[in-house]
Backbone bond lengths (Angstrom), bond angles and torsions (degrees), N, CA, C in turn:
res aa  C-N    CA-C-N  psi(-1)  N-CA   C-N-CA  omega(-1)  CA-C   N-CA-C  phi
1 X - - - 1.465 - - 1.519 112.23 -
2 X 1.343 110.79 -14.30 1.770 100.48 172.23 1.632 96.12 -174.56
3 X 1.326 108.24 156.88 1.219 122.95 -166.72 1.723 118.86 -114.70
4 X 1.530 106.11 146.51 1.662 120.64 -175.96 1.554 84.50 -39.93
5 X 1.526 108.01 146.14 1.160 133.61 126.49 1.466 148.67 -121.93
6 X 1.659 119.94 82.49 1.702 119.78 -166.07 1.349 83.70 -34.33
7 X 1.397 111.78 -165.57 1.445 151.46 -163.85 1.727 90.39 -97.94
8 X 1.255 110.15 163.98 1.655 115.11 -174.36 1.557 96.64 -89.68
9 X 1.659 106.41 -156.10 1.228 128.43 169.60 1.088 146.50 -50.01
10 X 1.803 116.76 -35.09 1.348 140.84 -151.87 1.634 81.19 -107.59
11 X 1.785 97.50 127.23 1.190 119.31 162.81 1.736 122.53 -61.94
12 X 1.296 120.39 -32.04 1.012 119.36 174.55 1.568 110.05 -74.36
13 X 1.589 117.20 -43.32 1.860 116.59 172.70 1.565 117.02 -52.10
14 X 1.087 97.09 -35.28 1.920 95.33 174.69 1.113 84.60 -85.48
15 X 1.806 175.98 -91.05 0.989 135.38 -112.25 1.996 105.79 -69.69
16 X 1.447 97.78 -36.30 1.911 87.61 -179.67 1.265 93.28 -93.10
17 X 1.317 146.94 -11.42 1.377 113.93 171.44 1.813 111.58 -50.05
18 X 1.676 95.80 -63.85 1.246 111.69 -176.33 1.564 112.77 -40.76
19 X 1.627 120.31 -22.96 1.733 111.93 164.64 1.581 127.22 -54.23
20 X 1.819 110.32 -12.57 1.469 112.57 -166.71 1.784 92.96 -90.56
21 X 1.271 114.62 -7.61 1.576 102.51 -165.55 1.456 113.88 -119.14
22 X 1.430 116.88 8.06 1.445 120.08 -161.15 1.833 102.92 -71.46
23 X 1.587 108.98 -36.34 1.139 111.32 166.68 1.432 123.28 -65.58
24 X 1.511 133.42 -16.56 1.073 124.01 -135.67 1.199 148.95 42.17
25 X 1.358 114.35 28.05 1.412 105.94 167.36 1.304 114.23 -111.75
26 X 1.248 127.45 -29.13 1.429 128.20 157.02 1.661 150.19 -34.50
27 X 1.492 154.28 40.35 1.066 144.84 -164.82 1.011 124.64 -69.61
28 X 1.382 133.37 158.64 1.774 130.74 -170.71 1.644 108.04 -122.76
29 X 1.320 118.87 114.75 1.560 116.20 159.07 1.200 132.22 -127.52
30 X 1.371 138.13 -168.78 1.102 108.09 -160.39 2.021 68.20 -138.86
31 X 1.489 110.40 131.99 1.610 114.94 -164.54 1.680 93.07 -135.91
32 X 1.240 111.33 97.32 1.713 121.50 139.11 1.293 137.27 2.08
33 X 0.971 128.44 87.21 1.660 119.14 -163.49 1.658 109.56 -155.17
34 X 1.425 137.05 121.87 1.036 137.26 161.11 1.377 99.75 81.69
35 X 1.386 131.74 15.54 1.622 123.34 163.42 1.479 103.67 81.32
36 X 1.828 92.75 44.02 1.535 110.02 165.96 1.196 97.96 -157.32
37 X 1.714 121.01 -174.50 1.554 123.99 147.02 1.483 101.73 -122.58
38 X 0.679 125.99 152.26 1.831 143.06 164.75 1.503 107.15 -118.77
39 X 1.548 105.30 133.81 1.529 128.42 158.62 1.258 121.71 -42.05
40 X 1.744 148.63 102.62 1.076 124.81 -178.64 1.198 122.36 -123.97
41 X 1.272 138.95 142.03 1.320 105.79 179.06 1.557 118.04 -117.45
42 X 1.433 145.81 115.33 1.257 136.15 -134.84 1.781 101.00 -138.28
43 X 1.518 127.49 141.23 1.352 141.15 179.03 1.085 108.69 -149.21
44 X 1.646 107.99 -160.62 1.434 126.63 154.58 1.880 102.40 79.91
45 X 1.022 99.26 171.75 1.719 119.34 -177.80 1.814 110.76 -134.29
46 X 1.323 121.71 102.96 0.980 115.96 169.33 1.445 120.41 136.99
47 X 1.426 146.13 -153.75 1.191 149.19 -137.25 2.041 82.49 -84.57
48 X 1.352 109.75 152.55 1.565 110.05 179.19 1.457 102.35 -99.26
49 X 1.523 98.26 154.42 1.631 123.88 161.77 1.671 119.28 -148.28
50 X 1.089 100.46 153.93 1.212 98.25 -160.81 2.141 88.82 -138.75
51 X 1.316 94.68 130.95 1.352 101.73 -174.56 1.524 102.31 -131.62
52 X 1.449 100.78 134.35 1.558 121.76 -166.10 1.412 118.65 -116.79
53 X 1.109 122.29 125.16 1.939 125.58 -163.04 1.574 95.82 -91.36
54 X 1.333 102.02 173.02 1.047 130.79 171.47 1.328 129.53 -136.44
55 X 1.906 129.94 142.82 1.504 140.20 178.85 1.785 95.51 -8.33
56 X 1.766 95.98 128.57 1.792 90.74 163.40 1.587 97.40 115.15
57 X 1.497 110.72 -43.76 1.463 106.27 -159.98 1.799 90.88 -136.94
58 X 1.699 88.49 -173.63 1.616 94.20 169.63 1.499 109.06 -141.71
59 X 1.426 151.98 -149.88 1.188 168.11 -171.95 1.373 93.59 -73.93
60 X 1.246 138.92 -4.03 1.548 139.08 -178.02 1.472 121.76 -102.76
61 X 1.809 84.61 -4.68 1.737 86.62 176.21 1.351 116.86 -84.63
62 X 1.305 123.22 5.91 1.158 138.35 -138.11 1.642 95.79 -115.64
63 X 1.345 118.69 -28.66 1.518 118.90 -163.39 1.297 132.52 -41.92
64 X 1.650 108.27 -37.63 1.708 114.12 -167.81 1.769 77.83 -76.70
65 X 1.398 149.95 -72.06 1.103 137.97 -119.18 1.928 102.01 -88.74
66 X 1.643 119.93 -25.13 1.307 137.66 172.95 1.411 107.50 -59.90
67 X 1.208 109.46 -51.91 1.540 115.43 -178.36 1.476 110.16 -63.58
68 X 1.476 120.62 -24.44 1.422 117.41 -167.53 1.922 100.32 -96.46
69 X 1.155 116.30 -46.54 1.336 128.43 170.32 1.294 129.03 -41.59
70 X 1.650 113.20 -48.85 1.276 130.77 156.94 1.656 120.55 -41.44
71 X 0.741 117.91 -31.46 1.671 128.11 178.44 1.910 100.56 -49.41
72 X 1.328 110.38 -51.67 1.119 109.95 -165.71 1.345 100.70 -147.98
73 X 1.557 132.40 54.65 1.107 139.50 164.16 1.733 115.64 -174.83
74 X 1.180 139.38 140.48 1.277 148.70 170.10 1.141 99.71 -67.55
75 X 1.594 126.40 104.96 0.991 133.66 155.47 1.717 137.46 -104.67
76 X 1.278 105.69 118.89 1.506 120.60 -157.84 1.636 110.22 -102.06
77 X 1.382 124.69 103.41 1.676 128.75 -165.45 1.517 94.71 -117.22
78 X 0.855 139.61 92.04 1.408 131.14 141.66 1.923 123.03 -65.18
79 X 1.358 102.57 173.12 1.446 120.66 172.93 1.549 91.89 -104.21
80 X 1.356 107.62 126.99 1.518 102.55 162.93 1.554 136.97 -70.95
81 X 1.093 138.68 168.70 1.394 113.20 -164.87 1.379 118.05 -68.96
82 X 1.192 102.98 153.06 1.580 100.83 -179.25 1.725 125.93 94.72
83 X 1.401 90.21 -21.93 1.515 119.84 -161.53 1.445 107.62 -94.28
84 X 1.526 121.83 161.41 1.242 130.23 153.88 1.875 121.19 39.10
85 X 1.048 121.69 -78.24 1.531 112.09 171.62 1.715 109.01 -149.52
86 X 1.574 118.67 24.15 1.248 138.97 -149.69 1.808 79.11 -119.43
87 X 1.238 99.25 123.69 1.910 101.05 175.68 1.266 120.77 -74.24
88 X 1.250 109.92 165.96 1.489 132.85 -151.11 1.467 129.36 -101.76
89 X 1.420 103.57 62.83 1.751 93.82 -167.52 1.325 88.88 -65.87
90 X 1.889 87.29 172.08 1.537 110.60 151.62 1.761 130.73 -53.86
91 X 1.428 106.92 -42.47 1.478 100.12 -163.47 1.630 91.65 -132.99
92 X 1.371 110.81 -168.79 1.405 118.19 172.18 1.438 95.17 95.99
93 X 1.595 151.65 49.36 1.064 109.93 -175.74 1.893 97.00 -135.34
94 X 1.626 104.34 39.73 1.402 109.39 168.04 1.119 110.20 -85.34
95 X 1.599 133.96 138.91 1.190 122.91 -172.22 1.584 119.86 -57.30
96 X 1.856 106.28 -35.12 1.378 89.94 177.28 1.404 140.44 -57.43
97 X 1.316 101.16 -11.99 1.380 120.33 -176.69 1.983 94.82 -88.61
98 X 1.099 102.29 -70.60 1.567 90.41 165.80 1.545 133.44 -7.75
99 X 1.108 96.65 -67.09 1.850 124.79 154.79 1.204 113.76 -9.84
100 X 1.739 102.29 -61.59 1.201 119.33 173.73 1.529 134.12 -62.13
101 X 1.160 99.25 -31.61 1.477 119.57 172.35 1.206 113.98 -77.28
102 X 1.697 137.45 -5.14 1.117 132.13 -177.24 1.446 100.77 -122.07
103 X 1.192 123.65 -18.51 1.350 116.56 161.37 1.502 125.04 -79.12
104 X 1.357 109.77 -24.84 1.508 111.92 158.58 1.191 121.13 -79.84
105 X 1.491 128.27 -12.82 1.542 118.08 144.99 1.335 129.96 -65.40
106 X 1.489 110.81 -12.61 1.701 105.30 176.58 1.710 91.33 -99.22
107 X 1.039 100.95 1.48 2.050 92.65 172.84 1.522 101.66 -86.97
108 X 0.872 108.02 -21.80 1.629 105.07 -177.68 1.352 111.22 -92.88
109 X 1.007 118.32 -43.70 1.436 115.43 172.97 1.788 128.46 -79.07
110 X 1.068 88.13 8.46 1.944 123.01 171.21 1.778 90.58 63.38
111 X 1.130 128.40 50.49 1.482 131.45 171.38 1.618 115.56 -103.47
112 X 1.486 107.22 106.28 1.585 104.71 -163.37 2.083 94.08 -77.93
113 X 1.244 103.61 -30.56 1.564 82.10 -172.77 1.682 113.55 -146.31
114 X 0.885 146.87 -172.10 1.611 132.35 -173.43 1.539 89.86 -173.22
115 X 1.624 95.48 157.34 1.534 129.02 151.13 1.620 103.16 -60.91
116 X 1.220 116.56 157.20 1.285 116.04 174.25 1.688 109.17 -132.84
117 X 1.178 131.73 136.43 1.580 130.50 169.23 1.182 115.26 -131.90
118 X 1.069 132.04 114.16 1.793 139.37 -173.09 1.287 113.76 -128.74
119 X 1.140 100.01 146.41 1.788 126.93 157.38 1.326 134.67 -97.15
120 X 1.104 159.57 154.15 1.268 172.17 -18.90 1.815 83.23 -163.19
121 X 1.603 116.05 -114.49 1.500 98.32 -176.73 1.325 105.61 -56.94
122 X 1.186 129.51 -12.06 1.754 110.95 170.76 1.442 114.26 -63.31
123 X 1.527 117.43 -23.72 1.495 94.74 -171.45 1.594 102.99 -103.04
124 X 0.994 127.89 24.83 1.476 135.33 171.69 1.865 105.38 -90.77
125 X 1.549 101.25 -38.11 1.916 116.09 172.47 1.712 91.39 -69.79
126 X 0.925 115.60 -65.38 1.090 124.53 167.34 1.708 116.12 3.40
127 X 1.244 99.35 -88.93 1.747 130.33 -168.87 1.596 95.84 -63.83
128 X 0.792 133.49 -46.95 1.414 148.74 172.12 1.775 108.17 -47.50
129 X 0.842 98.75 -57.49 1.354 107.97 -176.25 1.638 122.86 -74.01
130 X 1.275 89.78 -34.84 1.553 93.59 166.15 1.416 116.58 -98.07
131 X 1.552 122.84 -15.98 1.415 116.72 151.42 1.427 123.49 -64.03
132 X 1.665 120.55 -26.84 1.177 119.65 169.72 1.506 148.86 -96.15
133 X 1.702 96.44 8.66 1.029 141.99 -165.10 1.596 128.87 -151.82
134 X 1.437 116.23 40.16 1.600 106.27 -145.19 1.030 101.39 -88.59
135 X 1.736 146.50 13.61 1.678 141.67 138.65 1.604 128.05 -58.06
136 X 1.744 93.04 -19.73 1.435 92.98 -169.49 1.545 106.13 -108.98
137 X 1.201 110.53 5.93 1.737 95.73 159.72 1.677 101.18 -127.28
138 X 1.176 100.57 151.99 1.862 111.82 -153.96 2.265 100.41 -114.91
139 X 1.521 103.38 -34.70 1.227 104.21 157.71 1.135 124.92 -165.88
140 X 1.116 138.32 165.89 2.065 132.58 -163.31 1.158 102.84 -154.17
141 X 1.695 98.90 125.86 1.550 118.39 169.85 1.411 97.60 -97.33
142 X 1.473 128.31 124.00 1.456 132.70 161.65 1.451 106.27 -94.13
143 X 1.350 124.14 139.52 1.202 128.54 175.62 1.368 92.16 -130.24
144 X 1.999 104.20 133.24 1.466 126.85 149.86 1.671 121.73 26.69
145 X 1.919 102.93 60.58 1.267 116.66 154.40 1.445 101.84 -172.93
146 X 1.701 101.91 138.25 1.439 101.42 167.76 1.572 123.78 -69.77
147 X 1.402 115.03 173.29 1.532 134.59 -174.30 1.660 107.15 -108.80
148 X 1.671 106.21 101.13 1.391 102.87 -164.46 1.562 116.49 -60.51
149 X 1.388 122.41 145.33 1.176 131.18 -154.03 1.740 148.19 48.76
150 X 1.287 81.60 19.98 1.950 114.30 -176.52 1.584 94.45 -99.47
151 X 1.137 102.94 141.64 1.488 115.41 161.42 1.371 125.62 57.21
152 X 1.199 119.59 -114.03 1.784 127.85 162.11 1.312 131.52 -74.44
153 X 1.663 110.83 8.75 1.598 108.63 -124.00 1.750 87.22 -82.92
154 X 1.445 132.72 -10.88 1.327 131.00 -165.32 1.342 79.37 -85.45
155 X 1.366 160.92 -42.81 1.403 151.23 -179.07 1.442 118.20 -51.49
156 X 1.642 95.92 -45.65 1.481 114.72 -153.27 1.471 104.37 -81.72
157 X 1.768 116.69 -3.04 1.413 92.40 -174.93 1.328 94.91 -103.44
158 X 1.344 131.88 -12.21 1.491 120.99 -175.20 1.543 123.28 -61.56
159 X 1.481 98.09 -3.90 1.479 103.27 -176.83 1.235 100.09 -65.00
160 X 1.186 138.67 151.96 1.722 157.82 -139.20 1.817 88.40 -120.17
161 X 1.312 108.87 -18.47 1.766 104.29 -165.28 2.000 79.17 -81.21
162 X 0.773 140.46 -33.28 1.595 140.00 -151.54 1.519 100.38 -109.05
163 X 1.472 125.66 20.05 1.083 102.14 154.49 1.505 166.94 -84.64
164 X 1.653 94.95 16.07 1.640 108.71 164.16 1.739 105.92 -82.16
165 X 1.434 118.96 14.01 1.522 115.13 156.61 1.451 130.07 -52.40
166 X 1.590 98.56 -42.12 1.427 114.29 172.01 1.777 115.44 -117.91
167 X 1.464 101.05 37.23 1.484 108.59 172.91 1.180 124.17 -71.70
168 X 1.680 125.30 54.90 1.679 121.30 -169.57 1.745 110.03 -142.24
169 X 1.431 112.02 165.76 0.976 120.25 -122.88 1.227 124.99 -173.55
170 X 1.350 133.16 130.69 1.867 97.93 155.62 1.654 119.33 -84.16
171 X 1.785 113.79 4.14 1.573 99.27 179.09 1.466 98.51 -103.90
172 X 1.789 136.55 -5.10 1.149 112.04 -173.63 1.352 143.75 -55.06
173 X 1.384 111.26 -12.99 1.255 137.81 -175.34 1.565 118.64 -80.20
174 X 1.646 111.76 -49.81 1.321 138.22 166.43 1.534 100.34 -63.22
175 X 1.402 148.05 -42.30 1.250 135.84 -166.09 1.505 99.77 -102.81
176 X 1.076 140.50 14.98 1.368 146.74 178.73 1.749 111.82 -118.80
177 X 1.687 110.38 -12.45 1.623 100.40 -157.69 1.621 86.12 -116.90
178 X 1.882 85.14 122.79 1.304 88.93 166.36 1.915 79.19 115.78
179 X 0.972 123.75 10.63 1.810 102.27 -160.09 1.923 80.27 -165.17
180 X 0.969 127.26 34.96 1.151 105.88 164.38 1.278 138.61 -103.83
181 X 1.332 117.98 12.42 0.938 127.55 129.22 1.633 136.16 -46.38
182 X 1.207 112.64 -29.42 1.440 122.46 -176.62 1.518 100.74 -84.73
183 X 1.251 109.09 -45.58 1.875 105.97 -177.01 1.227 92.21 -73.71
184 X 0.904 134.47 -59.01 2.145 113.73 -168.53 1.446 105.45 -64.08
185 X 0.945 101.02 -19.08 2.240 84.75 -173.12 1.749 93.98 -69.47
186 X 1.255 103.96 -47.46 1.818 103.98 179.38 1.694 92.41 -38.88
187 X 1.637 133.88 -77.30 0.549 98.09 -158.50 1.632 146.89 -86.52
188 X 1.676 109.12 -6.98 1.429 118.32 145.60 1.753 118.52 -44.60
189 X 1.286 122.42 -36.11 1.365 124.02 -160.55 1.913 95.93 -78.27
190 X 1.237 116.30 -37.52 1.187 122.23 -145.22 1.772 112.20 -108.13
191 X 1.563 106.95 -44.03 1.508 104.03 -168.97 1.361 88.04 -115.44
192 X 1.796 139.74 -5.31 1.747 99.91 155.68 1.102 153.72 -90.11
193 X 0.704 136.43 153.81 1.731 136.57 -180.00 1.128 105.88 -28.78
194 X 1.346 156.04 -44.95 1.069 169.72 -170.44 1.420 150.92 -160.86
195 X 1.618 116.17 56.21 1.636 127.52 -147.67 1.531 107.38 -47.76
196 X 1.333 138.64 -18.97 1.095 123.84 156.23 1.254 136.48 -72.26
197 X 1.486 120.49 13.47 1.632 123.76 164.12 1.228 120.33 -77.14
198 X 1.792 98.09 -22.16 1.492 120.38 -164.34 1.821 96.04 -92.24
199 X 1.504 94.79 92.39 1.937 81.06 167.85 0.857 127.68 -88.75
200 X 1.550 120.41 -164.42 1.579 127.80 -151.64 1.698 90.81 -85.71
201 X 1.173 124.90 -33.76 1.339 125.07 -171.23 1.866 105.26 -61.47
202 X 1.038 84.84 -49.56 1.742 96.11 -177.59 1.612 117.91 -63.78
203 X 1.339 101.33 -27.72 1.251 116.04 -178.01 1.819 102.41 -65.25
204 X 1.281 101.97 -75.57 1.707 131.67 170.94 1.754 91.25 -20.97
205 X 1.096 115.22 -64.75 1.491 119.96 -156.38 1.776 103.79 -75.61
206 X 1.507 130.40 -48.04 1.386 127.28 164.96 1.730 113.50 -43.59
207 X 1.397 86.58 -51.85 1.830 87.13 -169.03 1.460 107.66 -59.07
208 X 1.186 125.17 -32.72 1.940 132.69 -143.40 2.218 77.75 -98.88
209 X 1.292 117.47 -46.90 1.452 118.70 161.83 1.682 110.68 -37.41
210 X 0.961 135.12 -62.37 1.699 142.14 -132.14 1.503 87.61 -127.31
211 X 1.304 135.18 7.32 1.360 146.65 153.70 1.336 127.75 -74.32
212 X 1.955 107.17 -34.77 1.536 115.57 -178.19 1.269 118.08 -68.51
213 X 1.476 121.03 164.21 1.190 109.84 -164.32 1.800 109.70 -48.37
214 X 1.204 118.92 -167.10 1.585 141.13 -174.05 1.472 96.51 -5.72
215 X 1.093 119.20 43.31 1.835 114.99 160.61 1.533 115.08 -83.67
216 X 1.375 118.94 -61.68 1.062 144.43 166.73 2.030 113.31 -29.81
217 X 1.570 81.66 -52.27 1.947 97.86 170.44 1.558 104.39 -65.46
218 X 1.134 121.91 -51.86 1.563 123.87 -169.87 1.260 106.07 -74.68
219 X 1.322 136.77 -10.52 1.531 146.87 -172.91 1.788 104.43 -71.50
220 X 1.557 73.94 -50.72 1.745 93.73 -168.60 1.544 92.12 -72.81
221 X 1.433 138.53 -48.38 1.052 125.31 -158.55 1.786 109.28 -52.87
222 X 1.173 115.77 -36.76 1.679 128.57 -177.41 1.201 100.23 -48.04
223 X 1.675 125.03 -46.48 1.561 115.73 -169.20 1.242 102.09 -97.21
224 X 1.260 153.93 12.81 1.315 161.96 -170.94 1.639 102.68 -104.18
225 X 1.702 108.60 -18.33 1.319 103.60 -177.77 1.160 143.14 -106.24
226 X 2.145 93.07 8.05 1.112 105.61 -134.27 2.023 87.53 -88.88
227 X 1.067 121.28 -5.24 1.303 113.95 178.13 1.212 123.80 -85.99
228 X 1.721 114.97 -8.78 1.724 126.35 146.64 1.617 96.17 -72.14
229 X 0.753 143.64 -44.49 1.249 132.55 -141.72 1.819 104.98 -87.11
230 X 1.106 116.96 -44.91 1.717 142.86 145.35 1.645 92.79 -17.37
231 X 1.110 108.89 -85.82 1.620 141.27 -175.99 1.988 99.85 -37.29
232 X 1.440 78.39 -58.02 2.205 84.74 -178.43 1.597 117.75 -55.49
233 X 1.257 95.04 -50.92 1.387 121.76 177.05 2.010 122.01 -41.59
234 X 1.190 83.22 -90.52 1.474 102.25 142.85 1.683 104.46 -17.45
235 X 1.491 116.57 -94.95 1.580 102.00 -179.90 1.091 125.92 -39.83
236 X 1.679 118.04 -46.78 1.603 112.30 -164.56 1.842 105.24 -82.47
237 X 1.171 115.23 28.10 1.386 117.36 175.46 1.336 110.03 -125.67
238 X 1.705 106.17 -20.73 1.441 103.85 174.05 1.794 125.36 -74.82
239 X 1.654 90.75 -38.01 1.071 117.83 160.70 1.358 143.04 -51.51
240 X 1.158 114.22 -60.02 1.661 134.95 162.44 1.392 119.82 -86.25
241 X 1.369 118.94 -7.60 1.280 128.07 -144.00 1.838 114.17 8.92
242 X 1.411 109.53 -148.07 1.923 111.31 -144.91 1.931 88.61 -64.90
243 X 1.341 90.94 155.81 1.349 119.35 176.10 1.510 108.14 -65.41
244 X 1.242 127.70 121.20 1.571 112.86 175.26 1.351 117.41 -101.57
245 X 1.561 121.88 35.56 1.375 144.69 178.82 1.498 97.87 -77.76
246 X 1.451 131.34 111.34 1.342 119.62 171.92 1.605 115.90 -69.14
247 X 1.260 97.69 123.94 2.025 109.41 -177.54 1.188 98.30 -116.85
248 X 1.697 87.53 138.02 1.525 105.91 163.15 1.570 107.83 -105.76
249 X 1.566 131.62 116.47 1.225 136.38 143.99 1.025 131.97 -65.90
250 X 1.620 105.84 128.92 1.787 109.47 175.85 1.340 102.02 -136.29
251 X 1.287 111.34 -177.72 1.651 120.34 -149.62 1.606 101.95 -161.76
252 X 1.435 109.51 171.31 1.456 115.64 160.83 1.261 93.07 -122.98
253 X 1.585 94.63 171.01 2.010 111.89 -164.06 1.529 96.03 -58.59
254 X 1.526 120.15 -34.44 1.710 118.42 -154.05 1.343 90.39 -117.64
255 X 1.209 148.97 32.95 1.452 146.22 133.73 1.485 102.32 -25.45
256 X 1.750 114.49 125.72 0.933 100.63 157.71 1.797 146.98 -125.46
257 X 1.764 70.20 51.70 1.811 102.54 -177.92 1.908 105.56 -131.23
258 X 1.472 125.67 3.52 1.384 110.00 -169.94 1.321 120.31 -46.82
259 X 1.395 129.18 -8.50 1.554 127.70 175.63 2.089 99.80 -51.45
260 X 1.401 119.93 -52.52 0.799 135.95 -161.34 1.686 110.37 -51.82
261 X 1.604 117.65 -36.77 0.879 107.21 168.92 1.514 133.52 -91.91
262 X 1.177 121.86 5.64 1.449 142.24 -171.30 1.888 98.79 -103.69
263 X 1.130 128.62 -11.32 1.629 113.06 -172.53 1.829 98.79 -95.58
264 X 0.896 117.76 -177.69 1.517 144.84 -163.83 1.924 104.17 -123.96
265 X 0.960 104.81 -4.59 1.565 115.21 179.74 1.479 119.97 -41.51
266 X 1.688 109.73 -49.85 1.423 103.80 179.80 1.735 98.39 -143.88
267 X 1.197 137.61 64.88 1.726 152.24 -145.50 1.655 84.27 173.27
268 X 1.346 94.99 132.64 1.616 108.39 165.62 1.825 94.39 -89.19
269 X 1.621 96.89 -44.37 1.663 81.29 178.78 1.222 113.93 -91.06
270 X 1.739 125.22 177.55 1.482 122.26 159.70 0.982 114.07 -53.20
271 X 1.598 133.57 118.01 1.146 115.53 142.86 1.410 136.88 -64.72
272 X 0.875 112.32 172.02 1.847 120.11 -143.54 1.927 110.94 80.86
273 X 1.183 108.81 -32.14 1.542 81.12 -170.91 1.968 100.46 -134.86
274 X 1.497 114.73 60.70 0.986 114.90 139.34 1.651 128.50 24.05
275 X 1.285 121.66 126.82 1.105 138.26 -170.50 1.758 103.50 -101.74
C-alpha cells in the first residue's frame, strides 16, 4: 500500500530527516492516499497518534516529542500535502478534503482510530477530520490556531498580526522566491512563543524545505483556502453539529487568536480541560 522513502536530496533534510531514525523506531514513506502521496514518517508499538504541523515547518517539527511517544505508542507524522517532502498536486488543498488525506493514511497503515495533536494549519486538518470522521479520532490536542469559520473567527482575522491570511496575488509568489527565508523568520520571529528555541539549524532546514520547487506555491495555496474552508466548516458543524472528541487547547501568552480556544463553538467539551 505505500512505498520506502530514504530522505530526499537536500543535504541539510537528510541531516534532520536522519534525527527521526537514530533510535530506530522511526521509518519514512511516501503512502498514496486521496489522489496524492504524502511523506510520512511512522514507528513505535502501541495505541496510535498522529501529529499534524503547521505553516513555517513540516513533519520534522515534531521530532523531540515523536521520538518520545514512540516508546509506547504508534506514531504516525506526515508532511501535509503540498508540504515538506509530501508531493505537490495542483488542487485539493481545503482542509476538508485534507481530512481526507489523513484518514486514508490511517487506511493504509490499517489504523482504525488515533490520538490526534495539531498545529496551526494542522489543527484546521485537524477539525475536519474529526468532523468527518468522529470514530476515528479518540482525543485532540489543538495547539495555537484558530478553525476558520468557528467561533470568533470573522473577528479573529482582522487582527493585523494575521495578515499573510489574505497574502495573495499574482506577485506573491515572485516577491517571496528566492527570500524565504526572510518571510518565515517574520514568522518564527514574531508569532512564537519563543524565537530562540527555533535555531539556526532548524531555520536552514525549513527554508531550503519551502525553497523546492512549487512548495512555496502550495504554501500559499493553504491560505487561499481558507474562505472554502470557513464555508466547509460552517457546514460540517451544521450538520454533525460539535465534535464530541474531548480536546485539550493550548496557546502561547501572545497568541493572537486565544479566544478560539476557550469557546464551546465546535467541542461538546471545554476545550482546555479534556474529558
Amino acid at each position: 500500500m505505500y512505498r520506502h522513502h530514504p530522505c530526499r536530496d537536500l543535504a541539510v533534510s537528510a541531516r534532520r530527516c536522519g534525527n527521526y531514525a537514530v533510535s530506530g523506531q522511526l521509518s519514512h514513506a511516501m503512502v498514496p492516499t486521496n489522489g496524492t502521496s504524502l511523506y510520512v514518517r511512522v514507528g513505535g508499538k502501541g495505541p496510535a497518534v498522529v501529529l499534524l504541523h503547521g505553516f513555517g515547518f513540516t513533519g520534522d517539527m515534531w521530532a523531540p516529542l515523536a521520538t518520545v511517544l514512540a516508546k509506547d505508542h504508534t506514531v504516525i507524522v506526515p508532511d501535509l500535502r503540498g508540504m515538506g517532502m509530501s508531493d505537490h498536486p495542483d488542487t485539493g488543498y481545503t482542509k476538508k478534503n485534507q481530512g481526507v488525506d489523513i484518514a486514508g493514511i490511517m487506511d493504509a497503515l490499517k489504523v482504525q482510530k488515533a490520538d490526534l495533536v495539531t498545529h496551526d494549519i494542522g489543527n484546521m486538518v485537524g477539525y475536519a477530520l474529526a468532523a468527518q470522521y468522529p470514530a476515528r479520532v479518540t482525543r485532540w490536542v489543538v495547539i495555537d490556531a484558530p478553525l476558520p469559520g468557528i467561533g470568533d473567527w470573522d473577528n479573529i482575522v482582522r487582527n493585523p498580526a494575521l495578515w499573510h491570511f489574505d497574502f495573495r496575488g499574482p506577485d506573491e509568489e515572485r516577491l517571496v522566491q528566492g527570500r524565504e527565508r526572510i518571510y518565515l523568520d517574520r514568522f518564527w520571529n514574531e508569532l512564537s512563543g519563543d524565537p530562540k528555541r527555533i535555531d539556526e539549524d532548524t531555520r536552514q532546514h525549513c527554508a531550503a524545505l519551502y525553497a523546492r520547487p512549487h512548495a512555496m506555491h502550495d504554501a500559499f495555496e493553504q491560505f487561499g483556502m481558507l474562505r472554502q474552508d470557513a464555508a466547509d466548516n460552517k457546514a460540517l458543524l451544521a450538520k454533525g453539529g460539535k465534535i464530541t472528541t474531548p480536546v485539550l487547547g493550548t496557546w502561547r501568552a501572545r497568541s493572537p487568536a486565544p479566544a478560539c480556544f476557550t469557546d464551546r463553538s465546535y467541542a461538546g467539551n471545554k476545550p482546555g480541560a479534556p474529558r
